[in-house]
N, C-alpha and C positions, 0 to 999 in steps of 0.2 A: 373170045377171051372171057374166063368165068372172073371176078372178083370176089371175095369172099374175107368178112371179119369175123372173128368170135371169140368165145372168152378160152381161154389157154384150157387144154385137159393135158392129163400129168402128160401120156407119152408125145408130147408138143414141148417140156424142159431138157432134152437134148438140142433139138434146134436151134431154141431160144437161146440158151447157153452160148451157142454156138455163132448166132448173132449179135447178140451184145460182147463176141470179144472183137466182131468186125467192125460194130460202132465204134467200140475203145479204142483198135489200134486207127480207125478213121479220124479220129478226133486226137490224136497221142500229139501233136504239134500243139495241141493248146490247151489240154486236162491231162497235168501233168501225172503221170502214173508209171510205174515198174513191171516187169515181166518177174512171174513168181517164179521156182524153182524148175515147172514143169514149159515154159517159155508161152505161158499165158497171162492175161491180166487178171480175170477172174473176176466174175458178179455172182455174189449171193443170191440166189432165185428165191432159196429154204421159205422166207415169209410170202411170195409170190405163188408158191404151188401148195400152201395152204390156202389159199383165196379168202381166208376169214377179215381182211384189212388190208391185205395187198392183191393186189390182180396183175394178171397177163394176160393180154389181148394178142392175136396174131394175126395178121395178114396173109391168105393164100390167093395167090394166082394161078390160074389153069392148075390150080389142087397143087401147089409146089409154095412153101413160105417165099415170104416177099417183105415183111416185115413185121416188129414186134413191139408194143405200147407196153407200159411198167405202170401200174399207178400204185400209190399209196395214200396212205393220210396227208391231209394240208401239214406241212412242217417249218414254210419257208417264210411268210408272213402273216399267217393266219393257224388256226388251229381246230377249226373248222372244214370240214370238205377232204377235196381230193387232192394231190399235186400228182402233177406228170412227170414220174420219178426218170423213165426213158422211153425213147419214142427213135426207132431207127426203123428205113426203108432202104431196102435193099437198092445202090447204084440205079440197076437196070430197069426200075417201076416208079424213078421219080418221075416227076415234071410231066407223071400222065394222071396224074388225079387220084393216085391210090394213096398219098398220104393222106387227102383229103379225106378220102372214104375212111383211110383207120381211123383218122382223129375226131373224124363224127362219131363211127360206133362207138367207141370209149368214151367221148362225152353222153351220148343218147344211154349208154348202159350203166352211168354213173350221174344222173342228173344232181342239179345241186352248186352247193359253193365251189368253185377249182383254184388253184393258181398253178400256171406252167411259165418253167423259166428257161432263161437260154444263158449261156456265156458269155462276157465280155464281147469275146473275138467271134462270135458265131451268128455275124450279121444273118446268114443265108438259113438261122433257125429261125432269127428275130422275124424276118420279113415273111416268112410261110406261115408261125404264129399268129401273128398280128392280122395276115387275112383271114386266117383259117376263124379265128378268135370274134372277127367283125363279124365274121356271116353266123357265127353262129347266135351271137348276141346283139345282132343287129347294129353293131359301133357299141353299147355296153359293156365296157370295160373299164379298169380303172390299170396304168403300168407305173411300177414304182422300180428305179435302179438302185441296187443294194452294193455299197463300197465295204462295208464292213460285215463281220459274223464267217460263221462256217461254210454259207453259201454267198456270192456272189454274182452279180449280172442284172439282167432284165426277167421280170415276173410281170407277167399279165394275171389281174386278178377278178373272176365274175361268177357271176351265175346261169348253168347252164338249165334252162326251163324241162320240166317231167315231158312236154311234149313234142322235143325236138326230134 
């Protein structure tokens, strides 16, 4: 089995598209959203497949997508660094180490300040965070839960070192 991360190139925005409307309808029981006219949810890539402030990372398995990281600017408690705008792994390639592997290459290819949040109700992001978060900061972190603003939930906030 190859494993394989890297930074999105354009003809990889159909896929990605195509993954994040699997995250959205996987998550539709607790980020609450509507189906557009066309019976999709829809994410905006547009600032993503310019790569100048937003990025997209992809996960290939045996050369077949397996999952897709989003990042942008810090927005959520900070205004410094990165946040991890979306981060989805395809069903079939969890719980073998390849989230691991993507959410290292996007911290290693973005070193520096981060904050990544989770939802309320999405214990099962909280808990993969939270380890993925220790190893890479060795327990360096700081998590604050936001009740009020435009976003909500749990944000772990650190610094990911140029030599990871």
């Amino acid at each position: 089995m190859t494993v394989h991360c890297r930074l999105a190139l354009p003809q990889d925005f159909p896929a990605i598209r195509r993954m994040l409307e699997l995250y959205q309808y996987e998550l539709s029981d607790i980020w609450p959203q509507e189906l557009d006219a066309q019976g999709e949810f829809g994410y905006n890539t547009a600032p993503h497949e310019q790569a100048t402030h937003h990025f997209a990372h992809v996960l290939l398995v045996n050369e077949h997508y397996a999952g897709v990281a989003l990042v942008s600017p810090a927005k959520v408690t900070q205004r410094e660094g990165y946040w991890m705008e979306q981060f989805f792994v395809l069903k079939r390639y969890r719980r073998a180490g390849h989230g691991q592997t993507l959410a290292e290459h996007v911290f290693r290819s973005h070193p520096g300040l981060w904050e990544v949040g989770q939802m309320p109700a999405n214990a099962a992001a909280r808990d993969f965070w939270r380890a993925i978060i220790t190893g890479v900061t060795r327990g360096e972190f700081v998590e604050v839960e936001l009740t009020q603003g435009w976003w909500q939930g749990t944000v772990q906030r650190f610094r990911v070192p140029p030599e990871l």
